[in-house]
N, C-alpha and C positions, 0 to 999 in steps of 0.2 A: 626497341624490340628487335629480338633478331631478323634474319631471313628467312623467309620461309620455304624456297625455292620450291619445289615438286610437291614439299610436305602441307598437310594440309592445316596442323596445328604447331606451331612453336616450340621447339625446344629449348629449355633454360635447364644451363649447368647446376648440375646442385649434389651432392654428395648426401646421402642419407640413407640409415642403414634399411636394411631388406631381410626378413625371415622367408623361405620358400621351397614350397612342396613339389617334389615333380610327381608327376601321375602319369600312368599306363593310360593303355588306350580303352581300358575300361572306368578311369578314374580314380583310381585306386592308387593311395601313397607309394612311391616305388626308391624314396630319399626326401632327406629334407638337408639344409644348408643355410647358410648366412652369408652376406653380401653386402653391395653399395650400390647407389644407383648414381652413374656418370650423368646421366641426363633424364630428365622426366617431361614427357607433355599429356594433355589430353587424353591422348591416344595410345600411348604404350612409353616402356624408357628402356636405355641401356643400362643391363647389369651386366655387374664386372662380380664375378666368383673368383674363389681355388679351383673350380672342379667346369669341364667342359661338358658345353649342354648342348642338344641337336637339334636341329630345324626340326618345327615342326612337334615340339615337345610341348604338352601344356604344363602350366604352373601354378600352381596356388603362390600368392605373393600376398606378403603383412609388411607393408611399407609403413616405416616411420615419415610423420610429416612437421616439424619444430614438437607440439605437446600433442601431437595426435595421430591416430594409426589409421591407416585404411587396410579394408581388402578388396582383392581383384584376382580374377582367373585371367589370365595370359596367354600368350603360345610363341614361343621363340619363330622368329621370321627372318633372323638372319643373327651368324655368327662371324667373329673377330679371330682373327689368329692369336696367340696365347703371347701374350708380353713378355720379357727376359725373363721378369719375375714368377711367369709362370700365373700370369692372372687373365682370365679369360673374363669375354663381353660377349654379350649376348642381348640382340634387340629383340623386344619381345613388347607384343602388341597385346594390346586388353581385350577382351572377347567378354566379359561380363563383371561388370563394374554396379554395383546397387548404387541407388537415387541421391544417398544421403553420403556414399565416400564419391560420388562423382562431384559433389559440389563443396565438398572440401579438399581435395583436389584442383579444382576450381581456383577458387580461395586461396591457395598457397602457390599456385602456378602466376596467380594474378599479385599478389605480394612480390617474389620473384624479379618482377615486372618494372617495377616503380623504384 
């Protein structure tokens, strides 16, 4: 198992793709996009885009996980400076996750694992 240092859930590398909405500060669709996630835990993961995203931004996200998809609303909490390639990361924390993809998440973070 990794380290945890400060953090309070684990992160594991894992590469898998990402559909995701940004919304205004009323909720409302403001773009959508496709992505990867560098890393995923419990509690939020880094995605890497084409397109650079601001702190502070929320996000609908439709995370692929091996044969199954979750959703989760997010909020970018901190951003990466944009790689050669012109590919940006962006950490983004979960803020409302339903019962039944928090434990399949779960599940696929604890696979991961072993």
């Amino acid at each position: 198992m990794g380290e945890l240092g400060k953090r309070r859930h684990d992160r594991k590398k894992d590469l898998n793709l990402v559909d995701y909405i940004i919304l205004d500060n009323e909720g409302e669709q403001v773009s959508r996009g496709m992505g990867r996630t560098r890393n995923v835990s419990e509690a939020g993961l880094l995605l890497e885009t084409h397109r650079s995203l601001e702190v502070g931004q929320d996000i609908l996200i439709t995370l692929g996980l091996k044969n199954e998809t979750i959703q989760v609303r997010g909020r970018v909490v901190h951003i990466h400076e944009p790689t050669l390639d012109k590919r940006h990361c962006a950490g983004i924390k979960f803020v409302v996750i339903g019962e039944t993809d928090r434990r399949v998440l779960k599940k696929m973070i604890q696979a991961m694992s072993q």
